[in-house]
N, C-alpha and C positions, 0 to 999 in steps of 0.2 A: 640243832638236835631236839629242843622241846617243842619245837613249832612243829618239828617231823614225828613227833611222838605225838600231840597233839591232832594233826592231821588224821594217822592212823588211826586213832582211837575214833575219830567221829566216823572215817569209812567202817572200824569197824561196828558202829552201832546204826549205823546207815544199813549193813549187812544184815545183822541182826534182826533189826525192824522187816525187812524187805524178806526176809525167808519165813519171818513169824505172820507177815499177810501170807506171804504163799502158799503155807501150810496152811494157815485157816480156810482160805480159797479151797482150795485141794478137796480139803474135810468137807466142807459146807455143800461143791458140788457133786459130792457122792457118798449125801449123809443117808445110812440106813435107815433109820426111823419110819417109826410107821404113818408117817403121813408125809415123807418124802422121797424121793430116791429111787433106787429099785425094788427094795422091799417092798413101799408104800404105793410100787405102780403096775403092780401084775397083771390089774386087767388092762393096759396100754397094748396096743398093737405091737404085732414083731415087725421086724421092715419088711417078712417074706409074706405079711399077710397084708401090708400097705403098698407093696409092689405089685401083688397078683392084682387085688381089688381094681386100683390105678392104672394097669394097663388095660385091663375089662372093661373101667364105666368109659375111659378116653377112646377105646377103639371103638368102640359103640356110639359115643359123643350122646346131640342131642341135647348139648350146653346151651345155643344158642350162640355162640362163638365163631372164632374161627377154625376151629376143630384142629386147634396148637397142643403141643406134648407139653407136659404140667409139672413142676414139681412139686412136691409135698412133704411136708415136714411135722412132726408129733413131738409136741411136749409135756411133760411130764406138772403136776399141781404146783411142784417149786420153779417150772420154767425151765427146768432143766431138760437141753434137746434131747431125744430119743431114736428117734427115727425119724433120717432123712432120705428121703427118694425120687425116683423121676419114671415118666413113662416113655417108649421111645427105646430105638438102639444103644446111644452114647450119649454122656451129661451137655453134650451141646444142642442136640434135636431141639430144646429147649432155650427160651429164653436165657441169658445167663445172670441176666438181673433178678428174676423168678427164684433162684434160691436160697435168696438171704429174704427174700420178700415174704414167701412160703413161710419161712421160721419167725419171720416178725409179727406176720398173722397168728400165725399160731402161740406167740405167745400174747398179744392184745387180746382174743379171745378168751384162755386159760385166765388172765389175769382179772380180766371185767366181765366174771361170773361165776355165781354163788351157786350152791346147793337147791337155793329157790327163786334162784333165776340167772337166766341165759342172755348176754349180749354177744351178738354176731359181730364181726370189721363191720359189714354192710349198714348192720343198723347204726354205723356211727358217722356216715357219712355228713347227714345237717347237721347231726347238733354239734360239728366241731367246726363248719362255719361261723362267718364273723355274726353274732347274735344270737350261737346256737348257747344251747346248755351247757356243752362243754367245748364251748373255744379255748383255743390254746392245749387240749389233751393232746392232740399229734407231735405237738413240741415236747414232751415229757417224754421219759424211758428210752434215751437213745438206744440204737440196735452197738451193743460192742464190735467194734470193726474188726480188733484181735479175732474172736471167734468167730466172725462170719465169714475172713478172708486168709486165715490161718493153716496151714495145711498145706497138702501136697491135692493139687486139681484134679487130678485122674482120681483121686478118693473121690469127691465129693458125689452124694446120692449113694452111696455104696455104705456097708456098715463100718467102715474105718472113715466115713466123713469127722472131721476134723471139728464138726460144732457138737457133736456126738456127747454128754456127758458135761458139755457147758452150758451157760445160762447166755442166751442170744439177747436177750432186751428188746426194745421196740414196741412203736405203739404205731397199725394201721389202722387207716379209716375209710375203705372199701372192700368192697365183698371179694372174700373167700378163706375167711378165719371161723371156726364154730369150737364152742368148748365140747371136751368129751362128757360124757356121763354114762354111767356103769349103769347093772341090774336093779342098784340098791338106790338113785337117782343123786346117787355124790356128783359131784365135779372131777373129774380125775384128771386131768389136762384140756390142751386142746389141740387143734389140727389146721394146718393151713396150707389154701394151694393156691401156687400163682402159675402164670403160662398164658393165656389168653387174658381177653378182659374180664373186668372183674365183675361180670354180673356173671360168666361161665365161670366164671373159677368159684363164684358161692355155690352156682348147680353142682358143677362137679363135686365141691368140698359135701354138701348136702349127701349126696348119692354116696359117697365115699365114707363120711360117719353112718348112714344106715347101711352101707355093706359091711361094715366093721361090726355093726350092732354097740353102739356105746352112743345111741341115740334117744336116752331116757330123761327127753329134755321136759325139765317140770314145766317152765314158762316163759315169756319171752315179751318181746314189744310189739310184737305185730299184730294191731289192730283183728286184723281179719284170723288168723290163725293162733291167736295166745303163743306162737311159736320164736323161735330165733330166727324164725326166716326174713330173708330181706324183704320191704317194704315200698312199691312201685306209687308213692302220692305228693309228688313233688309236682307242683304248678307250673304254667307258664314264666311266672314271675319268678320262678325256683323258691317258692315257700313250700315245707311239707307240713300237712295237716295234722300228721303224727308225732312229727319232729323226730322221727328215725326213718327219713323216707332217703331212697339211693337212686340217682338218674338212669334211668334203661339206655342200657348200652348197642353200638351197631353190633353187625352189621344189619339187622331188623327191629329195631325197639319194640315196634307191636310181638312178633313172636317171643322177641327176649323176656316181656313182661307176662305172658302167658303161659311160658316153662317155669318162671319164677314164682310166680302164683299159684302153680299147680304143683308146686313141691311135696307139700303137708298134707296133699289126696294122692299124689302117686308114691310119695316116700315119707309114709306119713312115722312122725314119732313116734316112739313107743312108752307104754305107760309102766310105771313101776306097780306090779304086783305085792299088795299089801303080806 
């Protein structure tokens, strides 16, 4: 009998415990405050303005790719998902590893950039090689599996996606992650799109933050452009001279390096008005 009383008492403070995270959870990912949540993210895209944009720049292409249907995903300054989307008839058209991919981009960009400066995926490619500046970062910030694979399928891309309103985690280190930036040159989340490789998926993602207009990016790593744009000066020997340099992908590397270079002239940033 005291062993049975005993028992009970610790499930129930085991209970206790475990609904007092939940509730904190709960709170945390749908804190109003004004520098999280949805009050603190108004200038965020809606999904029906990251769906239209998405289907326009992909039917168009012009990535350099293999002209694949894309997903993309928007997170909010706390990482918290926003809008999840796809271009294409139905959520398969698309890769289906591409959607949890899309959200992990998008939140390693949100995360690794400031108000006064921009880091892309793309620019992280060397330096989280073995000797790079930051090895070992791709191992940190796992993606949580609960919400990336949570849910009922036939949602996912749609506005009842199921990572919607939670914090995805993850840290990538190839292009097609960029943070947002408002009028006012804040940070406000970031954006991320997978579907083809990842030197198209940063064109597309490029094209996509300047069709949204939340591309008031102050500064960046790329030698040539002060921008967050990806960086084509990796060597023979795979040394980049910048140390944010990402390998040019098929199926044309000379072309892929030449739409990628030409991003910051044909989709060039915008400056914030003092």
């Amino acid at each position: 009998m005291i062993e049975a009383f005993i028992l009970e008492g610790r499930r129930a403070a085991v209970l206790a415990v475990a609904l007092a995270l939940g509730i904190g959870a709960c709170g945390d990912d749908n804190n109003t405050s004004t520098s999280v949540g949805p009050s603190g993210s108004t200038n965020l895209p809606t999904f029906d303005q990251v769906k239209a944009s998405l289907d326009s720049i992909v039917t168009n292409q012009g990535a350099g790719g293999f002209n694949l249907q894309m997903w993309a995903t928007v997170v909010d300054r706390s990482g918290i998902v926003r809008v999840v989307a796809f271009s294409g008839a139905t959520e398969d058209d698309q890769w289906p590893a591409s959607r949890a991919i899309s959200a992990q981009k998008a939140n390693t960009a949100n995360s690794l950039s400031l108000d006064g400066l921009a880091l892309s995926t793309a620019n992280l490619y060397s330096a989280v090689q073995p000797g790079g500046s930051l090895f070992g970062l791709q191992e940190s910030n796992p993606v949580n599996p609960d919400v990336a694979y949570g849910g009922n399928a036939t949602d996912y891309g749609t506005t009842k996606d199921f990572m919607i309103g939670k914090r995805i985690g993850g840290v990538n280190v190839f292009g097609g992650g960029l943070a947002l930036y408002d009028a006012t040159g804040a940070v406000i989340g970031g954006i991320g799109l997978s579907g083809d490789t990842s030197c198209a998926d940063h064109n597309i993602s490029w094209r996509l933050r300047h069709a949204l207009v939340l591309d008031y990016v102050p500064a960046g790593v790329d030698p040539a452009s002060g921008t967050d744009n990806i960086v084509y000066d990796i060597d023979g020997s795979g040394h980049s001279a910048s140390g944010w340099g990402h390998p040019p992908c098929p199926p044309d590397p000379a072309a892929v390096i030449a739409i990628g270079e030409g991003l910051p002239t044909n989709f060039p940033v915008r400056t914030v008005t003092p």
